[in-house]
C-alpha positions as CSV (number, residue, x, y, z in Angstrom):
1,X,5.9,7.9,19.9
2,X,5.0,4.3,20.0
3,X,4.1,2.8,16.2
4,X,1.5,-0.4,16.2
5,X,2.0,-2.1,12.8
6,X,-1.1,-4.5,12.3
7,X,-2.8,-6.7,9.6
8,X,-6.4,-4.8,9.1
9,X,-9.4,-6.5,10.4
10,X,-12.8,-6.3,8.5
11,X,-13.9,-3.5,11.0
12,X,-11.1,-0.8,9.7
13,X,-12.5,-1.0,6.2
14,X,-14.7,2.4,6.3
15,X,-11.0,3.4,7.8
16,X,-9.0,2.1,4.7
17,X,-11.8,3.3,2.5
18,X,-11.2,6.9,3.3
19,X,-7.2,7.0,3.1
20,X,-8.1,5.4,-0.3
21,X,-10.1,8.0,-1.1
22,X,-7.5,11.5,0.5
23,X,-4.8,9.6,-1.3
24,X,-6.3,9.5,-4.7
25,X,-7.6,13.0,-4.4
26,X,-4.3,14.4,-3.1
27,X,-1.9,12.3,-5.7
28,X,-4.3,12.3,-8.6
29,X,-6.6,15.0,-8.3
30,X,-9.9,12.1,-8.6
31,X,-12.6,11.8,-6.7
32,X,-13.4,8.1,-6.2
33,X,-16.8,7.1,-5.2
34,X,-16.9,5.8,-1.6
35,X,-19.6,2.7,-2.4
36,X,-16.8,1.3,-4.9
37,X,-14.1,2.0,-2.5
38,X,-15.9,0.5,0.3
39,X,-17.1,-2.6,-1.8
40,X,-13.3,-2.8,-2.8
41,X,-11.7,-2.7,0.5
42,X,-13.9,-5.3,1.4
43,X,-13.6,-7.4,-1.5
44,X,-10.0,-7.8,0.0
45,X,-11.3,-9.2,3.5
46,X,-13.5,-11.4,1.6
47,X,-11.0,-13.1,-1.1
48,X,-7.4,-13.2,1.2
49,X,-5.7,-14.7,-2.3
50,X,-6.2,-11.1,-3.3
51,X,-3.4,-9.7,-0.7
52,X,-4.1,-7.9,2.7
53,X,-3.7,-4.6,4.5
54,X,-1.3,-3.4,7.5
55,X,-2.1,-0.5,9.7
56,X,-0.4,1.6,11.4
57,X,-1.9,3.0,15.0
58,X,-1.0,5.5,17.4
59,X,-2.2,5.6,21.1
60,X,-5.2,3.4,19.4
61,X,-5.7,5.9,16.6
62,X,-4.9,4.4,12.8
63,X,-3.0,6.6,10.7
64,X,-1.6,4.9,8.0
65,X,-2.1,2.0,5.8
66,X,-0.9,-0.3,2.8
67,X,-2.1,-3.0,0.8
68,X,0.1,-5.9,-0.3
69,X,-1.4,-7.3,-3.8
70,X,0.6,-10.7,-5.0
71,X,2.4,-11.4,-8.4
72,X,3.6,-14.8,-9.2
73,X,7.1,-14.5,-11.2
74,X,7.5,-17.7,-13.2
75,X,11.7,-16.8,-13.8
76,X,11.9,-16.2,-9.8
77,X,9.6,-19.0,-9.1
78,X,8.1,-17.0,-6.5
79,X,5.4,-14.1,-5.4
80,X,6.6,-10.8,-5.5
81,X,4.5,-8.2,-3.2
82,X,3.2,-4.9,-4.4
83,X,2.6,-2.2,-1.7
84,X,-0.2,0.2,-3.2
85,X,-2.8,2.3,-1.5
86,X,0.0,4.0,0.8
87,X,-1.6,6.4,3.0
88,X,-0.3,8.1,6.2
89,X,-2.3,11.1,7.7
90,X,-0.9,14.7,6.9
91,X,-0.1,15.4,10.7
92,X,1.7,11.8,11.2
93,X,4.2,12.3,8.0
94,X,7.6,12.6,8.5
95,X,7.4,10.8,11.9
96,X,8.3,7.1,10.5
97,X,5.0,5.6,9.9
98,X,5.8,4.6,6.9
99,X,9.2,3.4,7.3
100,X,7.6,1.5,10.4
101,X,5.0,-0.4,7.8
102,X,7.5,-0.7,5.3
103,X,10.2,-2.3,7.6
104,X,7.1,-4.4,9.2
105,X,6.1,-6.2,5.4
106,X,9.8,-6.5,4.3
107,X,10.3,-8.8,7.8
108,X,6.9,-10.3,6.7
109,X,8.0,-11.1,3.0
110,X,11.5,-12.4,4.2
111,X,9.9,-15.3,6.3
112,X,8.0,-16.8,3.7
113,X,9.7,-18.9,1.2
114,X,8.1,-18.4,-1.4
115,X,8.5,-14.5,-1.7
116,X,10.9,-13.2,-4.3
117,X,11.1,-9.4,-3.6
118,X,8.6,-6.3,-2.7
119,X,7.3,-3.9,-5.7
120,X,5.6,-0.7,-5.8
121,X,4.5,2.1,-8.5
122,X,4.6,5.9,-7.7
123,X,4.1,8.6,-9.2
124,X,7.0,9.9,-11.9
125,X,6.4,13.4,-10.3
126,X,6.1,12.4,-6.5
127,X,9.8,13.3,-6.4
128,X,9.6,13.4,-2.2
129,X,8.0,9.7,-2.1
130,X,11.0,8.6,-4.4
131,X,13.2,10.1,-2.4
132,X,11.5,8.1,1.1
133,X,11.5,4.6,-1.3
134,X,15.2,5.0,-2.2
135,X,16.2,6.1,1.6
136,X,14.9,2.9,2.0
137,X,16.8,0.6,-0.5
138,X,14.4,0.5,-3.3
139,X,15.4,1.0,-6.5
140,X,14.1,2.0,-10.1
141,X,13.5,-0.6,-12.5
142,X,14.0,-0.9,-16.2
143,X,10.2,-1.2,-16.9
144,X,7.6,1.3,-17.8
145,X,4.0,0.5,-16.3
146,X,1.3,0.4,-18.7
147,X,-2.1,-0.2,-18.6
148,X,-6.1,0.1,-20.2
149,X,-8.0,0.8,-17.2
150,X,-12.0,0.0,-18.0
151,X,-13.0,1.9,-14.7
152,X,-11.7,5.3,-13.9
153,X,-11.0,6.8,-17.6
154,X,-9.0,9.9,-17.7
């Protein structure tokens, strides 16, 4: 099976939008509203200092996805790049997709100068998606992530 790892275009955001949308409702049990996430997605096409999005496609079809946010690090001197809103379709796990996108941004991020490392946040209890991070040279940090979120109170 032949993997295409691309940056999205504009025209996969209704795409994006609904892996957004499966991901929170099968990692977080919450129903997102699809004007916010389709204003959102775009928001990243519109404003590329907010990060981008890679695709994964097979035979023309797109079946996974991940954003890459930016944080500067003033003791690295350099950008460090979260991965968030990972998605990959139920019938296309387990077959590298991914690894493939994940593999694809570290290459990315280690021909830029100015980026210090890659990030990501998962959930404490997705013990299989630790497991796949770890496999592939990530490790656990000493930090705890907090946070006051204004828009989807729990």
């Amino acid at each position: 099976m032949n993997i295409l790892i691309r940056i999205a275009a504009p025209s996969d955001t209704e795409t994006i939008a609904q892996f957004n949308s499966a991901m929170a409702e099968e990692t977080e049990h919450l129903h997102l509203e699809m004007d916010r996430l389709m204003k959102g997605v775009s928001g990243m096409f519109d404003d590329p200092s907010r990060g981008f999005y890679l695709v994964a496609e097979i035979d023309g079809r797109i079946v996974g996805q991940l954003m890459i946010t930016y944080e500067w690090s003033d003791w690295r001197n350099g950008v460090f790049w979260w991965i968030q809103s990972v998605y990959v379709k139920k019938e296309f796990r387990a077959q590298k997709v991914f690894s493939s996108l994940y593999y694809h941004i570290r290459s990315m991020a280690k021909e830029r100068t100015n980026v210090c490392g890659i990030r990501l946040y998962v959930e404490k209890e997705n013990e299989l998606a630790h497991a796949i991070y770890e496999k592939l040279g990530m490790k656990k940090t000493d930090y705890d992530l907090l946070e006051v979120d204004f828009v989807l109170k729990r």
